[in-house]
Z-matrix of the N, CA and C atoms (Angstrom, degrees):
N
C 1 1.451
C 2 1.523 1 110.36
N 3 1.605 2 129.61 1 -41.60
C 4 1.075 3 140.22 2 146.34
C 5 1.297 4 115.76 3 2.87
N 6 1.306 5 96.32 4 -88.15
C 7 1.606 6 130.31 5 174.29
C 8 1.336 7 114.74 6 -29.26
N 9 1.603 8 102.10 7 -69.83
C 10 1.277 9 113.15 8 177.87
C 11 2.224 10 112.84 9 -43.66
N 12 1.173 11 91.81 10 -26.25
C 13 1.609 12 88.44 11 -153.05
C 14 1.486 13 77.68 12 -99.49
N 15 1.187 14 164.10 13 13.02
C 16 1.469 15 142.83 14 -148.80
C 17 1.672 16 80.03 15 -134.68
N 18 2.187 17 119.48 16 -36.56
C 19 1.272 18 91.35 17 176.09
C 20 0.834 19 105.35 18 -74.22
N 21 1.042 20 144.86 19 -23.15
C 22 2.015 21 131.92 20 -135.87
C 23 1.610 22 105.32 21 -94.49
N 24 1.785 23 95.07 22 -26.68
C 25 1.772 24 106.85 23 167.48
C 26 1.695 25 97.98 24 -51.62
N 27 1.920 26 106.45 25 -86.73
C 28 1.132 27 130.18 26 -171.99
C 29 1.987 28 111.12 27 -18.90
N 30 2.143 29 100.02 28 -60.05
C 31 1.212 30 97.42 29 169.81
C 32 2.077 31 127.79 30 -56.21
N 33 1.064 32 110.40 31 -27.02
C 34 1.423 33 117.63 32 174.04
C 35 1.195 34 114.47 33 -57.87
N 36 1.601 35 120.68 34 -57.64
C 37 1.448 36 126.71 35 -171.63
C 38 1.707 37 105.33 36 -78.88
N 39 0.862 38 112.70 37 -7.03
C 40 1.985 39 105.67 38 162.98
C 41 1.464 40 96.53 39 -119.25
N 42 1.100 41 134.34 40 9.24
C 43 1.603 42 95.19 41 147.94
C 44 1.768 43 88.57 42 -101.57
N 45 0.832 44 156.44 43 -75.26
C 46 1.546 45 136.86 44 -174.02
C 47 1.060 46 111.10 45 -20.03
N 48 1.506 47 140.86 46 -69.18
C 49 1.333 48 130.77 47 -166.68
C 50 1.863 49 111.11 48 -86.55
N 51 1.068 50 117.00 49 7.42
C 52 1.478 51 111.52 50 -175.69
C 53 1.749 52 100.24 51 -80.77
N 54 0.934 53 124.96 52 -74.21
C 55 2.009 54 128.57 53 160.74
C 56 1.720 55 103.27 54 -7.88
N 57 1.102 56 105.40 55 -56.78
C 58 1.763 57 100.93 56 -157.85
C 59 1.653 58 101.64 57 -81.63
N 60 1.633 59 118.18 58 -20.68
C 61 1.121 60 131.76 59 158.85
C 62 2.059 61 130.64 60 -44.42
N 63 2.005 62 75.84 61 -60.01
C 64 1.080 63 98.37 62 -179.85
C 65 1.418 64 122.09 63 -75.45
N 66 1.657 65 118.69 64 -16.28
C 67 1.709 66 106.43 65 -178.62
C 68 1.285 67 130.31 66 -16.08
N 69 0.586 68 118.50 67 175.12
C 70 1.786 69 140.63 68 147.28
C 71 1.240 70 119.03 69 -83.55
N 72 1.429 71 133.88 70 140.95
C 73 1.190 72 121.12 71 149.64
C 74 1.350 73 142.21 72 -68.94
N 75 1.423 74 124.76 73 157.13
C 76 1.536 75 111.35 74 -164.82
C 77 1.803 76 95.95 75 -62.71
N 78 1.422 77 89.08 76 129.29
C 79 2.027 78 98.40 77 158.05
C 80 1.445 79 85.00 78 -57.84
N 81 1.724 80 97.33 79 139.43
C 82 1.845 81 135.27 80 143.66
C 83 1.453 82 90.69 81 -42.94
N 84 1.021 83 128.74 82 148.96
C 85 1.637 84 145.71 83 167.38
C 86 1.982 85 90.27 84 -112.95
N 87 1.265 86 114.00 85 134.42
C 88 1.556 87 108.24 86 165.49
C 89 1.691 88 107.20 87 -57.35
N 90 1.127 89 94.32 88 -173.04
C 91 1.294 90 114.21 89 176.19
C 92 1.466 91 114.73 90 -110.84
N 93 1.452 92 121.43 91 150.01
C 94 1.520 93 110.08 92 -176.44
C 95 1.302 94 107.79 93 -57.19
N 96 1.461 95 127.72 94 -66.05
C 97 1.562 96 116.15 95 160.12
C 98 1.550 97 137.30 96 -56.02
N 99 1.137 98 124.36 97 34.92
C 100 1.592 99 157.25 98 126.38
C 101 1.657 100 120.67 99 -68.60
N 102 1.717 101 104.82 100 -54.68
C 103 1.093 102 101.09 101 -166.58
C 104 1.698 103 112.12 102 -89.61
N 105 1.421 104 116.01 103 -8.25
C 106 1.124 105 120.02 104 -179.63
C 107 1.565 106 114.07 105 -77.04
N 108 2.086 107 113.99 106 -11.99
C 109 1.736 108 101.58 107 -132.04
C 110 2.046 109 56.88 108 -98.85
N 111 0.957 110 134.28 109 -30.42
C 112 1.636 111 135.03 110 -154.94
C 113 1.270 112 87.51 111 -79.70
N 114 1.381 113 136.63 112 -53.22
C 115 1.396 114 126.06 113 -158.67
C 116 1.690 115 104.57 114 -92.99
N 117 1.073 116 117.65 115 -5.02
C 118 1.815 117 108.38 116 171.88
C 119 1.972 118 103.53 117 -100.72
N 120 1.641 119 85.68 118 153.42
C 121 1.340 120 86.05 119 158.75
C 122 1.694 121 111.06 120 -163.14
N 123 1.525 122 108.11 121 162.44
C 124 1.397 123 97.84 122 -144.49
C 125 1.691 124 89.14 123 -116.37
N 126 1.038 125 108.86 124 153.45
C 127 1.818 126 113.39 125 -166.46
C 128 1.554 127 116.17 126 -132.96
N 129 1.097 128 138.04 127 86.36
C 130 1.754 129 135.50 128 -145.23
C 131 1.638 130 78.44 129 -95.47
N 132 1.855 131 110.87 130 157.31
C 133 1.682 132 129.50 131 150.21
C 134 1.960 133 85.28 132 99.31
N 135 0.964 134 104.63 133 -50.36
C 136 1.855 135 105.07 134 -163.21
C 137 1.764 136 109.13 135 -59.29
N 138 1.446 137 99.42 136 173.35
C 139 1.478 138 93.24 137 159.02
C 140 1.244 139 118.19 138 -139.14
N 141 0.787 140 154.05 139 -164.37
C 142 1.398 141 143.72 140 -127.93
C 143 1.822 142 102.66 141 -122.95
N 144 1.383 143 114.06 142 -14.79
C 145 1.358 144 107.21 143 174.92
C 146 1.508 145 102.52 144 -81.71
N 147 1.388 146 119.01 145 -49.74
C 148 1.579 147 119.16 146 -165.40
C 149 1.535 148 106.62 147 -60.77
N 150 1.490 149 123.29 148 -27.87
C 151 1.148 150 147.91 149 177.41
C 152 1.715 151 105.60 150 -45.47
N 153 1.477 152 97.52 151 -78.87
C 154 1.244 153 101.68 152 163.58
C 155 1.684 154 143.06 153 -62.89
N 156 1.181 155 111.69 154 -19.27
C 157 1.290 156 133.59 155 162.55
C 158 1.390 157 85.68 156 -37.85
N 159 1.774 158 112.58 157 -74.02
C 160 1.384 159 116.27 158 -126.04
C 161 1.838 160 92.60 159 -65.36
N 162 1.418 161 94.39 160 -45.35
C 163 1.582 162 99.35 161 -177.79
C 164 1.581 163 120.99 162 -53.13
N 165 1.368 164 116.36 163 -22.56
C 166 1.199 165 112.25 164 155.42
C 167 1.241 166 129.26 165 -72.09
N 168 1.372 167 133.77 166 -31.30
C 169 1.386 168 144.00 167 154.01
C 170 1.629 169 124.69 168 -21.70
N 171 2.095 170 83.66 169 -65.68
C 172 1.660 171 95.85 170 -172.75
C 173 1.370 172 95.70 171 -71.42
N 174 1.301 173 152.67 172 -18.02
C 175 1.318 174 131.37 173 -147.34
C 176 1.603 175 96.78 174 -92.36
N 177 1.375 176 112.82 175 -50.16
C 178 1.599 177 131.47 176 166.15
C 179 1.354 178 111.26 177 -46.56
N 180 1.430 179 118.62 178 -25.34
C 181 1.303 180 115.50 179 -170.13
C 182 1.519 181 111.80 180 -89.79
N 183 1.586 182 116.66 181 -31.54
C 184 0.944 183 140.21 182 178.61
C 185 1.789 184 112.19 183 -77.03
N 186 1.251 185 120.80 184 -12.09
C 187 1.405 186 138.20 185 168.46
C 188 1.385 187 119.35 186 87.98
N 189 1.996 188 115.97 187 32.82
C 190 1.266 189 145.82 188 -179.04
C 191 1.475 190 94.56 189 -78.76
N 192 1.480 191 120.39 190 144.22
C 193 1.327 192 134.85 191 161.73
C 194 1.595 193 109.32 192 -109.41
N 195 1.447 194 107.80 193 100.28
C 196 1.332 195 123.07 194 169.51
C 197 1.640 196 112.86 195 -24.96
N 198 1.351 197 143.65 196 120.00
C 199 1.408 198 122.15 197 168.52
C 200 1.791 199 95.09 198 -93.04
N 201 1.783 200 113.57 199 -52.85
C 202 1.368 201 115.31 200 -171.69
C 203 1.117 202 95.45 201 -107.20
N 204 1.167 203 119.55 202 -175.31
C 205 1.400 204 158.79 203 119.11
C 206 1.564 205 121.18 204 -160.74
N 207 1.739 206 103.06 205 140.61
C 208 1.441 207 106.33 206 -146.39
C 209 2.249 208 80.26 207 -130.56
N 210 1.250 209 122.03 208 81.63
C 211 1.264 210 107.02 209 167.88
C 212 1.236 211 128.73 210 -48.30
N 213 1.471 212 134.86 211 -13.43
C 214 1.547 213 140.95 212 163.43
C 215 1.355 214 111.20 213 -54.88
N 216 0.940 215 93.96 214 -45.72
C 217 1.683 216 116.63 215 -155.11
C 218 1.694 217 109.12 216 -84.92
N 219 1.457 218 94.51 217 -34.97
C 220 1.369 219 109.45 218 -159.72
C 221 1.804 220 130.35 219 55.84
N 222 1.331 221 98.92 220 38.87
C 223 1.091 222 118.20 221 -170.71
C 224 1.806 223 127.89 222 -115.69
N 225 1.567 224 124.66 223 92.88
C 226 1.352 225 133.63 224 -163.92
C 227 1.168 226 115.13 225 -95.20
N 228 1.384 227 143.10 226 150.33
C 229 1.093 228 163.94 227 163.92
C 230 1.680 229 136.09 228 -115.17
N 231 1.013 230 139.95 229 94.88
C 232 1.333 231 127.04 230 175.68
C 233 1.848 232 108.23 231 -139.48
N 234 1.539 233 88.82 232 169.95
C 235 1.368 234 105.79 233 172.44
C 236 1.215 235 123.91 234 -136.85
N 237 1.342 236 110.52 235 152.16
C 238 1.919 237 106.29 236 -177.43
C 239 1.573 238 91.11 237 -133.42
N 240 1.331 239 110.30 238 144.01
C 241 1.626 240 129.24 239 -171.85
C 242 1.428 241 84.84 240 -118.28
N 243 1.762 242 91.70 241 164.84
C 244 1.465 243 100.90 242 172.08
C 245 1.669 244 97.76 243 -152.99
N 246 1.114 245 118.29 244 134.71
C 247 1.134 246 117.73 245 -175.41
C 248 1.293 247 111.69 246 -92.58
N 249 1.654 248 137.14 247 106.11
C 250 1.201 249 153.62 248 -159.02
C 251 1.597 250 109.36 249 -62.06
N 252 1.158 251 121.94 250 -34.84
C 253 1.786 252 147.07 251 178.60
C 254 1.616 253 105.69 252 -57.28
N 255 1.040 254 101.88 253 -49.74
C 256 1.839 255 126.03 254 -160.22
C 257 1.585 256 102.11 255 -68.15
N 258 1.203 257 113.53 256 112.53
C 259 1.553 258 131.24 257 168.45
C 260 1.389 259 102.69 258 -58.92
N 261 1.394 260 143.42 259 -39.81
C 262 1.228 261 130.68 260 -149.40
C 263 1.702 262 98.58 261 -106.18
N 264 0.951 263 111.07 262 -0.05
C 265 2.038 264 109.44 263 166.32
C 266 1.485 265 121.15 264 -108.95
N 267 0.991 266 109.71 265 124.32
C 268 1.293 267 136.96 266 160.49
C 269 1.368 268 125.77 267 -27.09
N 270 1.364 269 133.38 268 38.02
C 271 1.825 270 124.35 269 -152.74
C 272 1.455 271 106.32 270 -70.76
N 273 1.817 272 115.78 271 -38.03
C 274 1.287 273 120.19 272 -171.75
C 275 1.676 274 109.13 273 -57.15
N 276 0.917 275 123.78 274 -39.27
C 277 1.469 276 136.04 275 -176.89
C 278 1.700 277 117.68 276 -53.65
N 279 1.280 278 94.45 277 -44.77
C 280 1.801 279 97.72 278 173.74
C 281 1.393 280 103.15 279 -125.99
N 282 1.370 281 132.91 280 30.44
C 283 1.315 282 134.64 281 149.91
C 284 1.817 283 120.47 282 -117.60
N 285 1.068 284 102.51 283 -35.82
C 286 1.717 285 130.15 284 -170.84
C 287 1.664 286 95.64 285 63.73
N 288 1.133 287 115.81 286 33.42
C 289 1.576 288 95.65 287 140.06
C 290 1.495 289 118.57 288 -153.01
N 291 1.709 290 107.02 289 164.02
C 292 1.142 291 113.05 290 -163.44
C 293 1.602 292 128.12 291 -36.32
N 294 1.270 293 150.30 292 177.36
C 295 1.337 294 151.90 293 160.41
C 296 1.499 295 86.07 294 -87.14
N 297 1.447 296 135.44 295 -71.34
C 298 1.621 297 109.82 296 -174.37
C 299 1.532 298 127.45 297 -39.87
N 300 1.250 299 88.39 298 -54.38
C 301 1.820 300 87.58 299 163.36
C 302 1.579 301 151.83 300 -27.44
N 303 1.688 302 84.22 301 -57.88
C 304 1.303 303 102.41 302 149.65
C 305 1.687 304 130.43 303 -73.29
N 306 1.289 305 108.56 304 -38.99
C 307 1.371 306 93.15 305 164.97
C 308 1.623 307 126.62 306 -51.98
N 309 1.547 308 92.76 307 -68.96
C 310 1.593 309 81.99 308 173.89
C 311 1.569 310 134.52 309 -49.74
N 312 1.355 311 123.02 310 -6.44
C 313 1.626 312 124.23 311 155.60
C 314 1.255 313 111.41 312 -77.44
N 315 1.252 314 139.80 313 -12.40
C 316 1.162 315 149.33 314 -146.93
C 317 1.235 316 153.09 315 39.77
N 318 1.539 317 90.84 316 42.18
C 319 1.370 318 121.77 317 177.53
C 320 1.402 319 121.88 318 -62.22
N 321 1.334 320 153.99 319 122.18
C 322 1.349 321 144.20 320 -146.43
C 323 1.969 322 89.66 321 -137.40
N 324 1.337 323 109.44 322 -49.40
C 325 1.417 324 109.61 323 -168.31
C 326 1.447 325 111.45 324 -112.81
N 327 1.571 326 138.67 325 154.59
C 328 1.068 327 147.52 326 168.48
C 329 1.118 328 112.38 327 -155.26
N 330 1.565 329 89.38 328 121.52
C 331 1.969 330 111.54 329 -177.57
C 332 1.338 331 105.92 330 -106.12
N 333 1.802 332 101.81 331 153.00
C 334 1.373 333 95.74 332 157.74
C 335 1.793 334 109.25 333 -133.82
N 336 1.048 335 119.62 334 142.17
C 337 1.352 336 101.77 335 -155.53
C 338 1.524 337 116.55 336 -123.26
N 339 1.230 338 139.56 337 124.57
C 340 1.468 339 136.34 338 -141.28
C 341 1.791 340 105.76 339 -111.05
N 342 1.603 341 126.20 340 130.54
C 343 1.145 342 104.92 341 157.08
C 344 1.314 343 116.68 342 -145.22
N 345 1.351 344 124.94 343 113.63
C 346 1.368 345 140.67 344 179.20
C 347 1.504 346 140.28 345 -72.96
N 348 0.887 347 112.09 346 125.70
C 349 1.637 348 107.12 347 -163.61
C 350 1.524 349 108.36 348 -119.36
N 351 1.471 350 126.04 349 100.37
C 352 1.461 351 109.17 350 -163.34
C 353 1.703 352 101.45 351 -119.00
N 354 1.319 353 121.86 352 121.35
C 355 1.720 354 131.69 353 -170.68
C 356 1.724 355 107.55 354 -126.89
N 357 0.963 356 96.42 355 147.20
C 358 1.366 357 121.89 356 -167.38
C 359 2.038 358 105.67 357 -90.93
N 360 1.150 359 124.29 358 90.83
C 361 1.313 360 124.06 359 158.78
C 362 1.471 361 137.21 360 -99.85
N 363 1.312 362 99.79 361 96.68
C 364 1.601 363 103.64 362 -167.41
C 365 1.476 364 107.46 363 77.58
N 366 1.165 365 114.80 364 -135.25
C 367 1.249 366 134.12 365 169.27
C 368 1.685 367 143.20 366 -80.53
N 369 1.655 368 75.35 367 -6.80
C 370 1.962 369 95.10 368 166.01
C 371 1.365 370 104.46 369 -118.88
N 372 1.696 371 99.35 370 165.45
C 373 1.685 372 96.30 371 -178.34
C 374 1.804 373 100.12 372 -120.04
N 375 0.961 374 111.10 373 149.36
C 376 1.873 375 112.55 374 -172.98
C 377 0.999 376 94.45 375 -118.65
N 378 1.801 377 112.86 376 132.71
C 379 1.351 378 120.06 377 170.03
C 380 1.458 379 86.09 378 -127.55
N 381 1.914 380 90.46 379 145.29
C 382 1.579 381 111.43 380 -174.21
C 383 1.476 382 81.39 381 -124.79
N 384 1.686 383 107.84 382 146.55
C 385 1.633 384 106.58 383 170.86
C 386 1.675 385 93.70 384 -147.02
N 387 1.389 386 116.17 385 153.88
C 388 1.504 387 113.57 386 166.14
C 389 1.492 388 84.48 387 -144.57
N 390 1.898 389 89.58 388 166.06
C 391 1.276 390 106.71 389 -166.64
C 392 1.746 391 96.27 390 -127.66
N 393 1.154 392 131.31 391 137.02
C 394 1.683 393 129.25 392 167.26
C 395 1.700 394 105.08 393 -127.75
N 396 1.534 395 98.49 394 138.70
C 397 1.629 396 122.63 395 168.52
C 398 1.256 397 115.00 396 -77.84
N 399 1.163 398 102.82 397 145.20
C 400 1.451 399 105.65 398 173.60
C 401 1.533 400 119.78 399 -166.79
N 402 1.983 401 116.76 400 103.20
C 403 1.191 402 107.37 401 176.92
C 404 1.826 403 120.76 402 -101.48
N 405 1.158 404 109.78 403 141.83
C 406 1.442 405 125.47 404 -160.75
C 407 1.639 406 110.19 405 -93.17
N 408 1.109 407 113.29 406 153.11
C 409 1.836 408 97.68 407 -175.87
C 410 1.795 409 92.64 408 -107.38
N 411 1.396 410 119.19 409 -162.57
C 412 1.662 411 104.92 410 -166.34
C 413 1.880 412 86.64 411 -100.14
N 414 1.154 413 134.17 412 30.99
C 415 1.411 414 132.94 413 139.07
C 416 1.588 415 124.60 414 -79.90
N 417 1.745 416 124.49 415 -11.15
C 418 1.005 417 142.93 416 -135.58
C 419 1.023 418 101.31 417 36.99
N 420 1.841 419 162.05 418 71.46
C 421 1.183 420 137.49 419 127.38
C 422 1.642 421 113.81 420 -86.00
N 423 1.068 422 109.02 421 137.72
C 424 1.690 423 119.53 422 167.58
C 425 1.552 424 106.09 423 -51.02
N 426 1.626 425 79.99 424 129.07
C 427 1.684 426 90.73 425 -176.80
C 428 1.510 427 107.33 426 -124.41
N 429 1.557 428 117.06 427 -5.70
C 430 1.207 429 128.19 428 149.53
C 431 1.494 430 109.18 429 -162.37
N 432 1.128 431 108.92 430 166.01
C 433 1.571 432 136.19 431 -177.02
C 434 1.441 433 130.89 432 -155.47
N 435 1.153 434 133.89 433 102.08
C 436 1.197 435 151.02 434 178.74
C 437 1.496 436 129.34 435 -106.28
N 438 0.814 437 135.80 436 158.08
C 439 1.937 438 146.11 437 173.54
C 440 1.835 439 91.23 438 -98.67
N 441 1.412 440 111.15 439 110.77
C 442 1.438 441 117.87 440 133.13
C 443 1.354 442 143.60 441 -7.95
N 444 1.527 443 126.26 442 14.79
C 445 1.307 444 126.69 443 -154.54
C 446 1.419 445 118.55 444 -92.06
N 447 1.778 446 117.78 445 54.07
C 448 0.996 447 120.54 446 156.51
C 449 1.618 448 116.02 447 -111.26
N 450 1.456 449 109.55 448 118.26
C 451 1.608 450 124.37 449 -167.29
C 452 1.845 451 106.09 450 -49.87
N 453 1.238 452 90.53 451 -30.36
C 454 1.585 453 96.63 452 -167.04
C 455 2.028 454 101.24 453 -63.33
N 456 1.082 455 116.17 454 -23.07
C 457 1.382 456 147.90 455 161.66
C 458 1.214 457 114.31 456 -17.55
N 459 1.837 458 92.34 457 -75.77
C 460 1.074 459 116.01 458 -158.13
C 461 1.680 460 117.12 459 -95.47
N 462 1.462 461 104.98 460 -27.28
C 463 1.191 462 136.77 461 173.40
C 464 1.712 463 89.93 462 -62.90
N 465 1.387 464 148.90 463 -58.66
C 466 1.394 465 137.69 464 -162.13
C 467 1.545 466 88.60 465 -70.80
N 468 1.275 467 125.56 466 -65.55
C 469 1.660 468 121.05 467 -173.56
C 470 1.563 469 112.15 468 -36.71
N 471 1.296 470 99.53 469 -40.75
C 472 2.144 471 86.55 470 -173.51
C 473 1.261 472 89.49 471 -82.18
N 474 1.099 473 146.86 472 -19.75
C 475 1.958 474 148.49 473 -175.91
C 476 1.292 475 96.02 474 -33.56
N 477 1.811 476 99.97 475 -76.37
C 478 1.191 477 145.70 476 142.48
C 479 1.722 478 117.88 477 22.85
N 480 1.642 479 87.78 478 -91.89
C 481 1.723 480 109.62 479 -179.50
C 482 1.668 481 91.65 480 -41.49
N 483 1.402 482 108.17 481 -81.08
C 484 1.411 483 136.87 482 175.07
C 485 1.445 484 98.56 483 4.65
N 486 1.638 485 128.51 484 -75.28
C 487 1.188 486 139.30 485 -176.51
C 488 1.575 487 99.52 486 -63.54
N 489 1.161 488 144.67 487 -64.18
C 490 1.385 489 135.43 488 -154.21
C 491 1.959 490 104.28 489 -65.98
N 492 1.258 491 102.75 490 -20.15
C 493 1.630 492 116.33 491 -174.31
C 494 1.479 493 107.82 492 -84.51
N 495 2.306 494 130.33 493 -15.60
C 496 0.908 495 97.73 494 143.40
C 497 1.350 496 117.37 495 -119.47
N 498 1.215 497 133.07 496 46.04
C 499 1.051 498 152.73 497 -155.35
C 500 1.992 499 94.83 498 -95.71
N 501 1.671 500 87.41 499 -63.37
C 502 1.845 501 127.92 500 -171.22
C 503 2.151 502 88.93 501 -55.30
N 504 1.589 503 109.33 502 -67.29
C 505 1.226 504 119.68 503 172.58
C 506 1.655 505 115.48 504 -46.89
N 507 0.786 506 116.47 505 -39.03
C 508 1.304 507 105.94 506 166.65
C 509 1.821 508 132.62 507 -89.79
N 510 0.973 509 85.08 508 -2.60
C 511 1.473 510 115.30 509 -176.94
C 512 1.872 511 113.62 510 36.43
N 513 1.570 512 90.13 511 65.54
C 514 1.408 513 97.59 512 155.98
C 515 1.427 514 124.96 513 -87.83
């Protein structure tokens, strides 16, 4: 009986201490100048309207609803919803997690929300863009929110621009 109780101790204290063993280490967080060098990009010959054009294009193209855009400013805004319910969208893809998942938290809506900042230096024009998550419960309150900070991200969006910029130039 001993025995019995000395494993069942032994088994208790490694499954308790095996988890705190096992963590993970903290993810590196980038650095603000990390996250700026992925989310800018610099565009020589253009000017700053066709620039933005294009960025209005991809965002529409991508199924973003413009809220601003301020050509002075060079400053864009949009959002894309996703309706969590809906069989025919994709949530896992630009959320990485399931639509059941989210249902059962009671997540109903998921945004992702875009804001662009495009300035003129010298003779090139720099566009900075970030992207933030955001799933909603069926009160719309945020039930999470995050920054986008996978480069690979951001890297398809300027792909992206890239194509709509000679798309615009060629004027198809």
């Amino acid at each position: 009986m001993k025995k019995y109780l000395i494993l069942l101790l032994i088994s208790l204290v490694i499954f308790v201490a095996l988890p705190v063993f096992a963590a993970k280490a903290p993810v590196q967080q980038a650095t603000q100048l990390e996250k700026r060098a992925y989310q800018t990009r610099s565009f020589d010959g253009l000017d700053k309207a066709t620039i933005m054009k294009a960025m209005l294009n991809v965002l529409q193209d991508e199924g973003f609803i413009v809220n601003n855009a301020n050509p002075l400013l060079g400053f864009i805004s949009g959002s894309k919803e996703f309706d969590v319910t809906d069989k025919t969208i994709d949530v896992q893809k630009e959320f990485g997690i399931k639509k059941g998942a989210l249902a059962m938290k009671g997540i109903r809506v998921a945004t992702i929300e875009a804001t662009a900042n495009v300035s003129e230096f010298g003779k090139e024009i720099r566009v900075r863009i970030n992207f933030k998550r955001k799933l909603l419960n069926t009160y719309g309150n945020a039930q999470f929110i995050d920054e986008i900070s996978d480069e690979k991200y951001y890297q398809d969006f300027f792909s992206k621009v890239d194509k709509a910029i000679f798309i615009q130039r060629q004027k198809i």
